[in-house]
PyMOL CGO cylinders between C-alpha atoms (Angstrom):
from pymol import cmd
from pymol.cgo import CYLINDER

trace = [
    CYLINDER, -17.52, 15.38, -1.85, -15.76, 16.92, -4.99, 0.3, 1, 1, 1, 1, 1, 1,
    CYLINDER, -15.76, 16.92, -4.99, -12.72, 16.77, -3.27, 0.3, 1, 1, 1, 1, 1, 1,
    CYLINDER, -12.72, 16.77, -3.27, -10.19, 14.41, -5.59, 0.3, 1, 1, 1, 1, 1, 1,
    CYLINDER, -10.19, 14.41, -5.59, -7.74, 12.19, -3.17, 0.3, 1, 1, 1, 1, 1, 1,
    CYLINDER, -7.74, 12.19, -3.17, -4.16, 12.81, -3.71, 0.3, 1, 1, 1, 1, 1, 1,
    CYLINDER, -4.16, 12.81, -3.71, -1.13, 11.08, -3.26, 0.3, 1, 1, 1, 1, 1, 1,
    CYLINDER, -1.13, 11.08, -3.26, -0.78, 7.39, -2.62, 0.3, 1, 1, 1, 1, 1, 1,
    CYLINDER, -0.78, 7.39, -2.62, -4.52, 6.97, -1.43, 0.3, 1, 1, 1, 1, 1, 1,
    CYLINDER, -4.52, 6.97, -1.43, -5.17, 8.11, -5.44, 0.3, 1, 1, 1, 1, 1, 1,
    CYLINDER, -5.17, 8.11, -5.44, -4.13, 4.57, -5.90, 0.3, 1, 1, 1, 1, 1, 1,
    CYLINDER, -4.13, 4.57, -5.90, -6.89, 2.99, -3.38, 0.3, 1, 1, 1, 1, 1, 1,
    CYLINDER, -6.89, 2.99, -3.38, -9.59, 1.65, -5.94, 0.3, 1, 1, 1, 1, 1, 1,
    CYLINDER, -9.59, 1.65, -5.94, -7.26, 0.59, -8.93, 0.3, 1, 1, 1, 1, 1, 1,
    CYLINDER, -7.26, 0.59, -8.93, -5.42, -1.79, -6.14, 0.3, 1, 1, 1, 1, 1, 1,
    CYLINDER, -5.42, -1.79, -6.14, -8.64, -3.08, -4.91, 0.3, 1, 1, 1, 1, 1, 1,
    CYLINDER, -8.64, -3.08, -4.91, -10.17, -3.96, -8.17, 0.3, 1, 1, 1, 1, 1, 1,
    CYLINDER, -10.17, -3.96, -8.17, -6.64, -5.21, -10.03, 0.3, 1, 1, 1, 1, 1, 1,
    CYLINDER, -6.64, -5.21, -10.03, -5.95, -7.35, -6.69, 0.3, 1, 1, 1, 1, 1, 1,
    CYLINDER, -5.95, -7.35, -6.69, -9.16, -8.23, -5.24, 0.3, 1, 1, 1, 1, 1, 1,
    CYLINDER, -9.16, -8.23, -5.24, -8.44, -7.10, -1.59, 0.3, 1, 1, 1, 1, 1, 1,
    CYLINDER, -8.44, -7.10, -1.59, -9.56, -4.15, 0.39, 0.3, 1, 1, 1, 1, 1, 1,
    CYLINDER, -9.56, -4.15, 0.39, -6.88, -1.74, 1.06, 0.3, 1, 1, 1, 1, 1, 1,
    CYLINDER, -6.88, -1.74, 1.06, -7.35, -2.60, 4.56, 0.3, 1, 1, 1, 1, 1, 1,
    CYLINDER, -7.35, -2.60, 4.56, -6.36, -6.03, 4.05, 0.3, 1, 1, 1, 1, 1, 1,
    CYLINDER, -6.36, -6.03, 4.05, -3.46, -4.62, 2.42, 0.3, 1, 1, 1, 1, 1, 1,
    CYLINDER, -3.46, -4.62, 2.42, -2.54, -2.59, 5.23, 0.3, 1, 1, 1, 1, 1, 1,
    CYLINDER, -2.54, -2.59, 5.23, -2.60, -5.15, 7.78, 0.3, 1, 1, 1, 1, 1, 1,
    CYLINDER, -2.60, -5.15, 7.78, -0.42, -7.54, 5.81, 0.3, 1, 1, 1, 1, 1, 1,
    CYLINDER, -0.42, -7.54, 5.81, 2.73, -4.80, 5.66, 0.3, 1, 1, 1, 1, 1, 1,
    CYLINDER, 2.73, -4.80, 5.66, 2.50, -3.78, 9.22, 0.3, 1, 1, 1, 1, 1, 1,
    CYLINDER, 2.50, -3.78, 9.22, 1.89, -7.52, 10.30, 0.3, 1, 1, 1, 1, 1, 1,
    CYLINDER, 1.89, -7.52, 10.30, 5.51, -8.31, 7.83, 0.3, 1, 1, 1, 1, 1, 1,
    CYLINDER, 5.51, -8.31, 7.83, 9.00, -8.49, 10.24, 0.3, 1, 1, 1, 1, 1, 1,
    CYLINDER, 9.00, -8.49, 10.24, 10.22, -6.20, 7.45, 0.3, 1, 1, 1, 1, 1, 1,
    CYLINDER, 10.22, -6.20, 7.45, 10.18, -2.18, 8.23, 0.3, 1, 1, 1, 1, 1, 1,
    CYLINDER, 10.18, -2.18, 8.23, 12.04, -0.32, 5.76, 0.3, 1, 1, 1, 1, 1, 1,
    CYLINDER, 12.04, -0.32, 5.76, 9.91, 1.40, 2.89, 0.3, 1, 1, 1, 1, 1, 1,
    CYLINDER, 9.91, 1.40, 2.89, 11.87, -0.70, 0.01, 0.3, 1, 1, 1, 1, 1, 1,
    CYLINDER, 11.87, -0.70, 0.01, 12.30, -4.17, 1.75, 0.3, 1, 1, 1, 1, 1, 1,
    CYLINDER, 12.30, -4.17, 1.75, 8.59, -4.07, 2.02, 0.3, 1, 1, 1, 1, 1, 1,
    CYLINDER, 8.59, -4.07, 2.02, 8.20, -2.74, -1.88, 0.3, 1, 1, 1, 1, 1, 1,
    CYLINDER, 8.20, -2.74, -1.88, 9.83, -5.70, -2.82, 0.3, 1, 1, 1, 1, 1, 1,
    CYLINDER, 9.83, -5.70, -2.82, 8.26, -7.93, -0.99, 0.3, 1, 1, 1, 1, 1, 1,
    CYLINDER, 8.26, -7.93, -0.99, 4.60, -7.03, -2.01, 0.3, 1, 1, 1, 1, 1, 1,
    CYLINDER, 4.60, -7.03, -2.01, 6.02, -7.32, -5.26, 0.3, 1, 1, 1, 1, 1, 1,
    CYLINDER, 6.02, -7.32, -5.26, 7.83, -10.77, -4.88, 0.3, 1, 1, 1, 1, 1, 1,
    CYLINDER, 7.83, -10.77, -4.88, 5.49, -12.34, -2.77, 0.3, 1, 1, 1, 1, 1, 1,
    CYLINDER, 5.49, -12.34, -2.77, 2.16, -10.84, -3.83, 0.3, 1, 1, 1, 1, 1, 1,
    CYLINDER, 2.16, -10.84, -3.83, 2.35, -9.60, -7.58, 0.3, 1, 1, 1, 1, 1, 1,
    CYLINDER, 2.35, -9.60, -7.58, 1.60, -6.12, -6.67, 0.3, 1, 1, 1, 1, 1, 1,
    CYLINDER, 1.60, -6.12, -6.67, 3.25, -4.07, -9.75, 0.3, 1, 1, 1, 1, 1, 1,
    CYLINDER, 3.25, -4.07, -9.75, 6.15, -1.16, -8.53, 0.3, 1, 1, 1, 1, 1, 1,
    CYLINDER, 6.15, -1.16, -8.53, 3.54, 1.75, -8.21, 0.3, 1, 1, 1, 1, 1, 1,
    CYLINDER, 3.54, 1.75, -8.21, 1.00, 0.18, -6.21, 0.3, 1, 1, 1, 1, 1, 1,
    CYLINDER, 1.00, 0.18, -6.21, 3.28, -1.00, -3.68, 0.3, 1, 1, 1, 1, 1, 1,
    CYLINDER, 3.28, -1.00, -3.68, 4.81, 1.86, -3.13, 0.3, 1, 1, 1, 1, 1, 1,
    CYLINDER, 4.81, 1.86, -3.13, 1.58, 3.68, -2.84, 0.3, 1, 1, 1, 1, 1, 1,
    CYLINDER, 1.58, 3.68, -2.84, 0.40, 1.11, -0.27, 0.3, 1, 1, 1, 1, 1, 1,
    CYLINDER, 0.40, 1.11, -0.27, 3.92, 1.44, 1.79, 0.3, 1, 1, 1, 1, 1, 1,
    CYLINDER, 3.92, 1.44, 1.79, 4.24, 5.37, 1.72, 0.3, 1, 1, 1, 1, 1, 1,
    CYLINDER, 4.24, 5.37, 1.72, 0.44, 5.40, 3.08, 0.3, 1, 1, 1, 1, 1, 1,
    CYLINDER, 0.44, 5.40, 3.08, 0.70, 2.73, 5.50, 0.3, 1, 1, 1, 1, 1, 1,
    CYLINDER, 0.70, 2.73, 5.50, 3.94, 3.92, 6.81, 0.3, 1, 1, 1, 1, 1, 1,
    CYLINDER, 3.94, 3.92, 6.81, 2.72, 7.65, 7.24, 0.3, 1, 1, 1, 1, 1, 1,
    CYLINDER, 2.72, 7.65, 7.24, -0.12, 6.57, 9.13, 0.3, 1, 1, 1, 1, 1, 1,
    CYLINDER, -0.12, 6.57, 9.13, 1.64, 4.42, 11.22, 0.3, 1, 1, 1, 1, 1, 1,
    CYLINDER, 1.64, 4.42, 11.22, 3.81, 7.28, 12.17, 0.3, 1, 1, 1, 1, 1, 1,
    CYLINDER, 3.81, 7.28, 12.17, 1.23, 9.78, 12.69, 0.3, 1, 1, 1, 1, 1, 1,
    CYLINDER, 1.23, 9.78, 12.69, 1.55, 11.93, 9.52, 0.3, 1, 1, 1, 1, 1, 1,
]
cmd.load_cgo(trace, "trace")
């Protein structure tokens, strides 16, 4: 398990522990939001749940790619 993680999942355990929710939590909240494009939903963490810029976008670009298989 030396492997680092890269890319948005880097982000994974400074969200959890500056927010207090599991990623997974996270997760279901943007794919359960009427919103679907990547910066509607940035902004919308960030208005509606405090996330800061970075953290959002890591948790949209990860939950997005997933959702589309990539």
């Amino acid at each position: 398990m030396n492997e680092s993680v890269k890319g948005p999942a880097s982000y994974f355990p400074s969200i959890e522990q500056k927010y207090g929710r599991p990623i997974e939590e996270w997760k279901d909240l943007i794919r359960s939001s009427p919103l679907t494009k990547h910066m509607e939903l940035v902004a919308w963490l960030k208005t509606e749940h405090g996330l800061g810029h970075g953290h959002a976008n890591a948790l949209v670009a990860h939950t997005l790619a997933e959702d589309s298989g990539k």
